[in-house]
N, C-alpha and C positions, 0 to 999 in steps of 0.2 A: 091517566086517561084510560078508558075502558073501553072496549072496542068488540063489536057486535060477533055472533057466529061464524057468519058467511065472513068478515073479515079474518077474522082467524083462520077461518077454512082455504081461504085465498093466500095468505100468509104462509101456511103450510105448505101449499101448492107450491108457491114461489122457492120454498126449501126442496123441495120433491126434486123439479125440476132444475135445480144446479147442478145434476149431475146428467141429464138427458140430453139425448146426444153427441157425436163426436166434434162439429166444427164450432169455433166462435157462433156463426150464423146462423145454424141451427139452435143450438141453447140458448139466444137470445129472442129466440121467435118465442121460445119455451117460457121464458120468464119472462119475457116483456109480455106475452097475451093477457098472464096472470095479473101482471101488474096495472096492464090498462084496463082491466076491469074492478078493480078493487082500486085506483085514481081515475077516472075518466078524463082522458085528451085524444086529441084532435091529432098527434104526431107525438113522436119518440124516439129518441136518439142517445144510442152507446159509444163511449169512443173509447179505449185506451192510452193512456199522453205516458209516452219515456221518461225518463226519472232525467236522463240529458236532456238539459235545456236546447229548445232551439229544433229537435228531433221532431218530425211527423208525426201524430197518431199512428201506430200499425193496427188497429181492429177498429174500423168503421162499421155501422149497424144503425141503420133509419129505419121505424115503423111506418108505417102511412105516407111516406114520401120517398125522396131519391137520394140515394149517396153521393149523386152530385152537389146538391144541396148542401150536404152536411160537408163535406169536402169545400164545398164555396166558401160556407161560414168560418173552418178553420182557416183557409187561404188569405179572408180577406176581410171577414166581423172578428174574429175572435178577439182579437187587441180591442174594437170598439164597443164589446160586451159590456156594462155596468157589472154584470155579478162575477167580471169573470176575476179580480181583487179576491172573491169570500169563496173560489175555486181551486184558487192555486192550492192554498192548504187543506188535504183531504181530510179531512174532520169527519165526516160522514154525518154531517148536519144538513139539512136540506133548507136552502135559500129559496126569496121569489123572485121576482123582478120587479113587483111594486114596491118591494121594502129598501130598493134602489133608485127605482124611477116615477118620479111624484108623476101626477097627472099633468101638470103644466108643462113640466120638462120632456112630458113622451113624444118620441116624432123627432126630437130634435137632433138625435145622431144618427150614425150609421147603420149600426146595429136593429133600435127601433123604428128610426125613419125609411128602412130598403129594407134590409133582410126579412124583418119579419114582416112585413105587408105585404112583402113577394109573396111569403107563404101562406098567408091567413092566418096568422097566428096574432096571440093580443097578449094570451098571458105565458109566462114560464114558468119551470122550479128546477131546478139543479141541485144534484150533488156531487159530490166527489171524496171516492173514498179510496186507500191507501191499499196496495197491492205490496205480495213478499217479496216482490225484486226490487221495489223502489217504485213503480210505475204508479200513477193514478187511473182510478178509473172516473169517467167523467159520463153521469148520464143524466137526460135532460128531459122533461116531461113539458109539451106545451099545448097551449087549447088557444081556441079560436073565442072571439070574443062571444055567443053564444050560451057558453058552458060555464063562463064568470070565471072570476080569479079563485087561487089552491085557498084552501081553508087550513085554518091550523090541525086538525084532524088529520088531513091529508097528512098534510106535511110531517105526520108522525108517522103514521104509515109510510108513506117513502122511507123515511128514517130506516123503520125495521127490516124492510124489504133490502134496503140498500145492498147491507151486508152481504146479501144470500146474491144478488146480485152479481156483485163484484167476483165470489167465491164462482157461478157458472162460466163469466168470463176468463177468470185465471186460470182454472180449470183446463176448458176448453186450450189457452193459450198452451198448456204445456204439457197437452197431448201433440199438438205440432209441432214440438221441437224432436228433432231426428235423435231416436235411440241411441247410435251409434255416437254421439255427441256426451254420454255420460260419463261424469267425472270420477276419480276415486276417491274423494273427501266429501263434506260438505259439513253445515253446520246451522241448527234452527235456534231461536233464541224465543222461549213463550213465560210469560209477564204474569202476574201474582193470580191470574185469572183463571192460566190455562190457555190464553188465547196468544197465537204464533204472533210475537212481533218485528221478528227479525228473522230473514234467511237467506244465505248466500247462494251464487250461483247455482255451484255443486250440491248443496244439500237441495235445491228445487228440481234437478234433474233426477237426482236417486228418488227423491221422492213420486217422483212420473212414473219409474219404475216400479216404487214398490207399490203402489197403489193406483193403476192407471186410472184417470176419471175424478180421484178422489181429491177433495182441498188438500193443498201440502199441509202435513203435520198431523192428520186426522190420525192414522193407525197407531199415532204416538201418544195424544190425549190422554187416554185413562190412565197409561203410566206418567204422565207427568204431573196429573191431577191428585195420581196419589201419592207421589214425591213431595207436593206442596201439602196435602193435607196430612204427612206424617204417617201416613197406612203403610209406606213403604220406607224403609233406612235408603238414604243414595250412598254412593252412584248406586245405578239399576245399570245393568247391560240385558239388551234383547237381541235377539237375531232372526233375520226373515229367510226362509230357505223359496228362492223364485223360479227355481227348475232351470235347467240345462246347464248347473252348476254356477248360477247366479247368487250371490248372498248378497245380504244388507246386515250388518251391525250397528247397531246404535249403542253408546252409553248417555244416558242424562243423570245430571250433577246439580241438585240443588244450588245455589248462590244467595247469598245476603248481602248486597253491596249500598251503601250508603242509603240504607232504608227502604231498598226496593228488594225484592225477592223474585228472582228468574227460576229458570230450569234452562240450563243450556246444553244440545243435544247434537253432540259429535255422531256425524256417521260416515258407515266407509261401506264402498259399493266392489266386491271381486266380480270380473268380470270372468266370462265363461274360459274354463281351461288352466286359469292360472294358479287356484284353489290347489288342484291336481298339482302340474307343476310344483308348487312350493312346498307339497306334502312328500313327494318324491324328494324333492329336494333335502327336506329336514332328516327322511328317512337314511338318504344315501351319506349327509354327513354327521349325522347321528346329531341334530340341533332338539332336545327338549320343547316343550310345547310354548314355554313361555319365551324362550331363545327365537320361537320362531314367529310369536309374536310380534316381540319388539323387529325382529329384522322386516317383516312384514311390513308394518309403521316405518321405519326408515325407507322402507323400496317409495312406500307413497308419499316419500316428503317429510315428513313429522321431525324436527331436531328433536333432541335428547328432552327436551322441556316441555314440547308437545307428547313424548311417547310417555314420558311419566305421566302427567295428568291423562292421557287415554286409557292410562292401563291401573290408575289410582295408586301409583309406588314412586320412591323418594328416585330425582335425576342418579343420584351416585349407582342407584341398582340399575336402572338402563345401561347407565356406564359397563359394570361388569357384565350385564348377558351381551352386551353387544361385543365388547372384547374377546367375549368366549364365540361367540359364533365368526369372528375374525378371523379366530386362531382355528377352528374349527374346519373351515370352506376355505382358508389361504386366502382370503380375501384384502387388498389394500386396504380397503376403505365403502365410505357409499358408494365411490364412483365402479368400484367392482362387482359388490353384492348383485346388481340384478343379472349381469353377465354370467356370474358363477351361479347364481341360482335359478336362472330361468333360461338363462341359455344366453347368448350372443347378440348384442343387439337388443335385447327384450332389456321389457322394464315395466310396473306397474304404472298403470296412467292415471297420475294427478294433475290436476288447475295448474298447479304451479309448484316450481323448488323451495318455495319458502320454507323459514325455519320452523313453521309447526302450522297447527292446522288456520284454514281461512276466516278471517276474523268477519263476524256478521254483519249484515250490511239492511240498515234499517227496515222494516216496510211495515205492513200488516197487523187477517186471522186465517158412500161414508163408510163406512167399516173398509177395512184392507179385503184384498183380494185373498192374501194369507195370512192367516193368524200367525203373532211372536211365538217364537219357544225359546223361554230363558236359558 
């Protein structure tokens, strides 16, 4: 399908605009203006749904109406929706509500018989598309009987729009999570495409860091793009330098698993001071650059099987630089390394103790603030 100037041009806007301003509720004045001039309705409504079931929306966002309203509809239609069966799974395919509810049968539940007569509304469309922590985004476009029901045109248009959609929501979402909450692991997982389909906690938090504002995974793209097209040999290791002794490391690792092809991209976030610390540290017991790597990865968690695959060498050679930096510092064990090398009490902050790094956790898809240097 082919789609006119000014649609494209509206299209674009809606891309513009996912990165425009800082709250949920600003960015979606942003993109929903775009949007309702390029689908014309009567109302419009964003919600964000937790990936745990049973859990409230946390970002409400009505056009032309109240977020009482929409807060009504989740409290008390949402179960008696017809489309809401072709919602659950974010597809990011846009439904109607006539392709649900024949003419004879309108009126006759909850959903069509109250809700939407309160509001004036006649026709719907919904979609619901798939966010990097698990979450859906759920947004609903409706019109009053007036303006007739979505045309399949439309209904493509939402479609493309979707995306850019979801990306100003999440966006915004994870600029409000508190700085001081960032992990020292994480991990993104992007599919034969290039596009992010998988990422945990921790790798969406560093990712807030290294590129505030921006989709997670943006600043990593062209290298993962040319991992999959072969312009680069993997692994690739990058590094971001974020000021006041900030880093971000990444490595990505090409994959070929039962017919699919990933790039999966371990990263690890030093937080301010401890850089310092641990280079004093390496200095004062004379640990080699690579000795103080692998101890690095042990401070943040990593077993012997995760620091080999982060650092692309066989477990047995973990084994000996870590022995040597044992025997080195007088250290027991892990349970002493962060004591003897950062002091008493300290310790690098990871998610969790597990035996290597966190495994990804399904979801998902501009430029960085700072450029990589390999």
């Amino acid at each position: 399908m082919s789609y006119t100037r000014d649609e494209v041009d509206l299209l674009l806007r809606i891309a513009r605009e996912a990165t425009a301003g800082p709250t949920f509720a600003e960015r979606m004045e942003h993109v929903t203006a775009a949007l309702a001039v390029l689908v014309p309705t009567t109302s419009l409504s964003v919600a964000i749904v937790p990936a745990q079931a049973g859990d409230a929306p946390r970002h409400l966002f009505f056009r032309n109406n109240s977020l009482e309203n929409l807060g009504r509809y989740l409290a008390h239609y949402r179960h008696a929706d017809p489309m809401g069966p072709a919602l659950e799974a974010p597809r990011g395919e846009p439904v109607v509500l006539s392709d649900w509810v024949r003419p004879g049968r309108y009126g006759r539940d909850a959903f069509t018989g109250e809700f939407l007569p309160r509001n004036g509304i006649r026709h719907v469309m919904g979609v619901a598309a798939a966010l990097p922590d698990g979450s859906r985004l759920a947004l609903a476009l409706q019109r009053e009987t007036g303006l007739g029901d979505f045309t399949t045109r439309e209904r493509g248009l939402v479609g493309l729009a979707a995306a850019d959609v979801a990306r100003a929501a999440f966006g915004a979402v994870l600029r409000e999570r508190p700085a001081a909450a960032t992990p020292a692991t994480g991990r993104l997982v992007f599919d034969a495409r290039g596009e992010l389909v998988g990422a945990d906690d921790g790798a969406l938090a560093i990712c807030a860091r290294l590129a505030p504002g921006s989709f997670p995974g943006d600043p990593l793209r062209p290298r993962v793009l040319a991992l999959l097209a072969g312009v680069t040999p993997g692994p690739v290791e990058a590094t971001w330098e974020l000021g006041g002794d900030e880093l971000v490391r990444a490595r990505l690792a090409r994959l070929a698993e039962g017919g699919r092809r990933e790039v999966v991209v371990d990263l690890t976030w030093e937080s301010p001071g401890e850089r310092a610390r641990l280079a004093a540290a390496a200095r004062r017991f004379g640990l080699t650059a690579r000795e103080l790597e692998v101890a690095t990865l042990a401070l943040l968690g990593h077993g012997n099987r995760g620091i080999a695959r982060a650092l692309g060498c066989a477990e047995v050679t973990v084994n000996v630089h870590l022995g040597r930096v044992y025997r080195k510092t007088g250290a027991a064990g892990r349970g002493d390394l962060a004591g003897v090398l950062l002091g008493a009490g300290a310790g690098l902050r990871s998610p969790s103790a597990a035996a290597g790094p966190p495994a990804p956790r399904a979801g998902a898809r501009p430029a960085p603030r700072r450029g990589p240097r390999s």
